[in-house]
DOMILO-882258 format. One record per residue: residue in three letters; x, y, z of N, C-alpha, C in turn. Coordinates in steps of 0.2 Angstrom, whole numbers, padded with zeros to 4 digits, always signed. Layout:
BEGIN
alaXYZXYZXYZ/...
REM end
This chain:
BEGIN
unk+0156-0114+0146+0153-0109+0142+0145-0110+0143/unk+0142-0104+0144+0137-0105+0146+0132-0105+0138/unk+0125-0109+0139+0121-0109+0132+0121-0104+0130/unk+0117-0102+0125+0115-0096+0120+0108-0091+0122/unk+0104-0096+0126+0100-0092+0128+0101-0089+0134/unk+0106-0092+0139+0105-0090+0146+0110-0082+0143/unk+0115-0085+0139+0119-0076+0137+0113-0070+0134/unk+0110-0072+0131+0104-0068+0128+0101-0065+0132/unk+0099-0070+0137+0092-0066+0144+0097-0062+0149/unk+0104-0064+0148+0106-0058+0154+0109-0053+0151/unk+0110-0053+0145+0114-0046+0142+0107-0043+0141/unk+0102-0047+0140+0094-0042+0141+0092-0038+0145/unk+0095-0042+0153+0091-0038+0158+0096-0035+0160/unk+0103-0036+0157+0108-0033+0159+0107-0023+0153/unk+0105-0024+0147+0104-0021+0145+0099-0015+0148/unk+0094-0020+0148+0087-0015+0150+0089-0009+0157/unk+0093-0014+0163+0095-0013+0170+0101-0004+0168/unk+0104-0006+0161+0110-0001+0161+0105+0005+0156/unk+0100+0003+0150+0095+0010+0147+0091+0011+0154/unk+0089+0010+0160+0084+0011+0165+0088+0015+0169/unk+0094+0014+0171+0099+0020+0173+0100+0026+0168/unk+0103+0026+0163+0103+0029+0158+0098+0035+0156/unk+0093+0033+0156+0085+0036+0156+0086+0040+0163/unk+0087+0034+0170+0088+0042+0175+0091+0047+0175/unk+0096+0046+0172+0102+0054+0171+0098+0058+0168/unk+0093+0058+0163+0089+0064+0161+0085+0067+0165/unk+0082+0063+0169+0076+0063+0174+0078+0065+0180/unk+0087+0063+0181+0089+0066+0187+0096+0069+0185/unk+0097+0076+0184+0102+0079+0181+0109+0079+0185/unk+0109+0079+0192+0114+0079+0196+0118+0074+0195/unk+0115+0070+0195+0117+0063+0193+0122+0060+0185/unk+0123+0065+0184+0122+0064+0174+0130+0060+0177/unk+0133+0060+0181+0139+0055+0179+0141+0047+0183/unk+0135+0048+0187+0136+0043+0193+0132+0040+0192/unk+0126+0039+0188+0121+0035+0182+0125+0031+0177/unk+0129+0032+0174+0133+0029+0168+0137+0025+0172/unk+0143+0028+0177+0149+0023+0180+0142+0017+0185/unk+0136+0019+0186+0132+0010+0187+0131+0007+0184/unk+0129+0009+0179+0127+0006+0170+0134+0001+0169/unk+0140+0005+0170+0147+0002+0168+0146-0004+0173/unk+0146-0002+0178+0147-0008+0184+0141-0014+0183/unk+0137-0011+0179+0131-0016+0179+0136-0021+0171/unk+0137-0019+0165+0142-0021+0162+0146-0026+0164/unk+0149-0025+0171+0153-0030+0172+0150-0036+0175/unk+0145-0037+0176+0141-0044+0178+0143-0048+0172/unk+0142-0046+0166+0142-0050+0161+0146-0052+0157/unk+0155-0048+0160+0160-0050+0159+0161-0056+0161/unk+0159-0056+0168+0160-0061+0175+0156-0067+0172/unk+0151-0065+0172+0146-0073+0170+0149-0075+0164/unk+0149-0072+0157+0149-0075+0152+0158-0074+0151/unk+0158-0067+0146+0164-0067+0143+0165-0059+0141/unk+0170-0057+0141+0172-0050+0139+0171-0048+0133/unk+0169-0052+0129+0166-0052+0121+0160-0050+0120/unk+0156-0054+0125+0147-0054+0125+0147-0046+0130/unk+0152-0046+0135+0149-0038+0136+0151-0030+0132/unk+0157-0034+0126+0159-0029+0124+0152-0027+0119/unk+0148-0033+0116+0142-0033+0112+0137-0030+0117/unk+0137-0031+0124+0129-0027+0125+0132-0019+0128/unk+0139-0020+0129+0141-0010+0128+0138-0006+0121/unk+0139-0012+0118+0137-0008+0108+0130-0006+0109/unk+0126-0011+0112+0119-0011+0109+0116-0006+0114/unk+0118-0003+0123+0118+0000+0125+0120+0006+0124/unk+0125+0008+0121+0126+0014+0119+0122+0017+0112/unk+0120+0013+0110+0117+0016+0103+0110+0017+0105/unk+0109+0011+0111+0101+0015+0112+0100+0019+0116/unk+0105+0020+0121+0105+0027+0125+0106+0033+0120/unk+0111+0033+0114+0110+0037+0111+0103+0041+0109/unk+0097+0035+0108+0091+0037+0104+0087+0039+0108/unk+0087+0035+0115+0082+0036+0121+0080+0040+0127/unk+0086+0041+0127+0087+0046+0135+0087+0053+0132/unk+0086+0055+0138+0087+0062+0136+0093+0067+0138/unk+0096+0065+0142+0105+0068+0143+0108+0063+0138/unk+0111+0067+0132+0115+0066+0129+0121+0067+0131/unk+0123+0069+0137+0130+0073+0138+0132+0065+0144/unk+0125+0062+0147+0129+0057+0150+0127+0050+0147/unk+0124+0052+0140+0125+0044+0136+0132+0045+0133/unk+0133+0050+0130+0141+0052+0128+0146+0049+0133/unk+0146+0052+0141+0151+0048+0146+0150+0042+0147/unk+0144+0039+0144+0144+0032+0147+0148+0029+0140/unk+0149+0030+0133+0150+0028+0127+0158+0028+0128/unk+0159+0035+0131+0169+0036+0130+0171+0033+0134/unk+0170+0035+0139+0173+0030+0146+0170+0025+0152/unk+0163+0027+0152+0162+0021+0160+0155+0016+0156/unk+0156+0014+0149+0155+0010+0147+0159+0003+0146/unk+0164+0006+0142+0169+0001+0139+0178+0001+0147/unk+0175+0004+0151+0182+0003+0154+0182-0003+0160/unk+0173-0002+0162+0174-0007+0167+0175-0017+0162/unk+0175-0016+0157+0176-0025+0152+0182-0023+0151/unk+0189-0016+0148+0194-0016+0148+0198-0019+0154/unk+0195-0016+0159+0197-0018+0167+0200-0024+0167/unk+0198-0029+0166+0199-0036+0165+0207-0038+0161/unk+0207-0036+0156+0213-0036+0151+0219-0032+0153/unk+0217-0025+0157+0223-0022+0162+0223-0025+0168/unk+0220-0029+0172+0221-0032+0178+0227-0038+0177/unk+0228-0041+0173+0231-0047+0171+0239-0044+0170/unk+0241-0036+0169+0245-0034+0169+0250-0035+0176/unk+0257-0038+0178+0258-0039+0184+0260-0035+0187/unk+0264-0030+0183+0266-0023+0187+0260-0019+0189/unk+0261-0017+0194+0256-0013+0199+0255-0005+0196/unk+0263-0002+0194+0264+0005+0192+0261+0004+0183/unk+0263+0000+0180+0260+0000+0174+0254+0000+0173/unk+0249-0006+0178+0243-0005+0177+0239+0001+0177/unk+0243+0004+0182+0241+0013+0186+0242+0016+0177/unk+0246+0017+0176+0248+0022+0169+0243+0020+0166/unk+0245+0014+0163+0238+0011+0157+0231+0016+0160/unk+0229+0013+0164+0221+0016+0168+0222+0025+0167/unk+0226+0027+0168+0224+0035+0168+0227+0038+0162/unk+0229+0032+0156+0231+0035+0150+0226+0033+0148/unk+0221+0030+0148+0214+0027+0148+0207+0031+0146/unk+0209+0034+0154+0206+0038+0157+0206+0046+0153/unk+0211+0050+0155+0214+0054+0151+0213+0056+0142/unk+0214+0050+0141+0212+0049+0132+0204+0051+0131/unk+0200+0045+0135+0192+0046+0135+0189+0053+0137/unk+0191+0056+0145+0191+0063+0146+0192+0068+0140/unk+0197+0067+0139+0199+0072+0133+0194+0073+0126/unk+0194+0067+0124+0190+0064+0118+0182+0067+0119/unk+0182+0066+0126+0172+0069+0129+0171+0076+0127/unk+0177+0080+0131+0180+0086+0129+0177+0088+0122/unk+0181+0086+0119+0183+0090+0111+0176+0087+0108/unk+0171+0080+0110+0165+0081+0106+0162+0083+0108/unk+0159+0084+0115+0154+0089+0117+0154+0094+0115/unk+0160+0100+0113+0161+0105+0113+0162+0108+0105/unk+0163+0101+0102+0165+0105+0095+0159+0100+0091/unk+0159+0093+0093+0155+0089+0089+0146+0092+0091/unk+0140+0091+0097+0136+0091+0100+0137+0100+0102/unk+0138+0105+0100+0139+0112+0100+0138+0114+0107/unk+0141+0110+0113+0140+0115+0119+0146+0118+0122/unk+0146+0123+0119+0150+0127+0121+0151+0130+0128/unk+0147+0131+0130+0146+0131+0139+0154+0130+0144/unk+0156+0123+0140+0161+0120+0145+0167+0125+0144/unk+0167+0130+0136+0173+0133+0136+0173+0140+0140/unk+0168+0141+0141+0167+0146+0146+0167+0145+0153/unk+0166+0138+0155+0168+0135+0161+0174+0136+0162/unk+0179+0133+0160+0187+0134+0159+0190+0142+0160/unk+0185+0145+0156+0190+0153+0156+0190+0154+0164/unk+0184+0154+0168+0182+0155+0174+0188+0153+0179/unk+0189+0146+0178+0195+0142+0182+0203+0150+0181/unk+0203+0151+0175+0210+0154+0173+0214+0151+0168/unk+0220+0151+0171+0226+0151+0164+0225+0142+0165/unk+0227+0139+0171+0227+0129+0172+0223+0129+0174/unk+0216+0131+0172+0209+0127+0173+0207+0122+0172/unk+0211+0121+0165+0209+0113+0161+0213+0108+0165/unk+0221+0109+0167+0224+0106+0170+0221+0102+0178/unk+0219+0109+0181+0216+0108+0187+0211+0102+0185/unk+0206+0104+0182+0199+0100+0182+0201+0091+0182/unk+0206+0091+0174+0208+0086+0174+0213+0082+0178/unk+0216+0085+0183+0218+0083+0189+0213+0080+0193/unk+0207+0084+0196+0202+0081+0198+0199+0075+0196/unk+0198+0076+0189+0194+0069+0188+0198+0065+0186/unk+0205+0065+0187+0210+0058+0189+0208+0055+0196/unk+0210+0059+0201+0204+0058+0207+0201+0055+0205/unk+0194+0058+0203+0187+0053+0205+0188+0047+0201/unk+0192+0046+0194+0192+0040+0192+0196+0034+0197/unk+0200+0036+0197+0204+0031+0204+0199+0030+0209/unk+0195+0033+0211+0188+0031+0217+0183+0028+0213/unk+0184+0028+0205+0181+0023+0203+0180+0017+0203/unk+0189+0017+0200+0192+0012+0199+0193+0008+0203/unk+0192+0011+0211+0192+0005+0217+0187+0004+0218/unk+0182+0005+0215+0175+0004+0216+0172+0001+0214/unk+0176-0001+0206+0174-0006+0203+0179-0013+0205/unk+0184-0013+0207+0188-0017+0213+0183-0022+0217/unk+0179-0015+0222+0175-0018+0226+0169-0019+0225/unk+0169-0018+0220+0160-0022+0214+0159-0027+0213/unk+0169-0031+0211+0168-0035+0209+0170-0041+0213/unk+0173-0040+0218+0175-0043+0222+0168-0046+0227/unk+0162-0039+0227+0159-0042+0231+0152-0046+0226/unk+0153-0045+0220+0148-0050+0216+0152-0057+0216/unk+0157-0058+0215+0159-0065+0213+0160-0070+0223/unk+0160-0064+0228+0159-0069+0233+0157-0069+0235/unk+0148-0064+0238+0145-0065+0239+0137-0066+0233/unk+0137-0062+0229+0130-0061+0225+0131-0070+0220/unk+0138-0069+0218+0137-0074+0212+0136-0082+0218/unk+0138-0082+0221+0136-0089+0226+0128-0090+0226/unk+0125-0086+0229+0119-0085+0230+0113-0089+0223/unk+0117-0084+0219+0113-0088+0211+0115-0096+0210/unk+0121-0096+0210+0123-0103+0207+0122-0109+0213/unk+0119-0108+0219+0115-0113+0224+0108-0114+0217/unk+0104-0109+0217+0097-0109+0213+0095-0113+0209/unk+0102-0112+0205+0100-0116+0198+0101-0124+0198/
REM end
């Protein structure tokens, strides 16, 4: 277990690294989704170094201040439901040994938080916008969409696979030579 200030200083610049991305989603709109799942990925550094306790603590602290600071609300929200708190849950469905179970966990997961984003953008945060998006799609628009972004979360999810796989073999060596 690592001291109390080494956990302090990285959940800091892990913090600040995850409100600096954060911050860009306002600044760069197209981005509003693919700012928060690096934010996540940056998260999971401090799963790996410390503990999945101490990063569940800097997801809290970073959502609440993305809530106050940025200015897309809509990608501090996606980063709060989902690509906040999934890359540290990761950890605890990895250890699953059935391969088809961990799949189902991950996209009932996935699906709950989507949905949830859903109904408070739209009814909590008043943008309506999104329900208008949907009539456009048709009668399985909502189905379609959410189809899709089972997709992209699965290209997440191997993404964070391969985030982690290449911090703990190549990037985390490199530090623990230093110290």
């Amino acid at each position: 277990m690592r001291d109390i200030s080494y956990r302090v200083a990285l959940g800091g610049i892990v913090s600040a690294l995850c409100l600096v991305t954060m911050f860009l989603a306002g600044v760069l709109p197209a981005l509003y989704l693919l700012l928060p799942g690096i934010a996540g990925i940056l998260l999971m550094i401090i799963a790996v170094e410390v503990n999945t306790a101490w990063a569940f603590l800097t997801y809290i602290a970073v959502s609440l201040l993305s809530l106050f600071i940025t200015f897309d609300k809509e990608a501090a929200l996606i980063f709060i439901m989902l690509f906040g708190h999934y890359p540290i849950l990761r950890f605890y469905i990895q250890k699953i040994p059935l391969r088809i179970i961990r799949l189902l966990i991950k996209l009932f997961i996935c699906n709950v938080c989507i949905i949830g984003y859903f109904y408070v953008t739209v009814y909590i945060l008043g943008i309506e916008d999104m329900l208008e998006e949907f009539n456009d799609f048709g009668k399985y628009g909502a189905y379609i969409l959410l189809g899709i972004t089972n997709l992209i979360f699965l290209v997440y999810d191997i993404d964070l696979d391969f985030m982690h796989n290449l911090y703990k073999k190549r990037i985390m060596p490199k530090f623990r030579k230093k110290r």
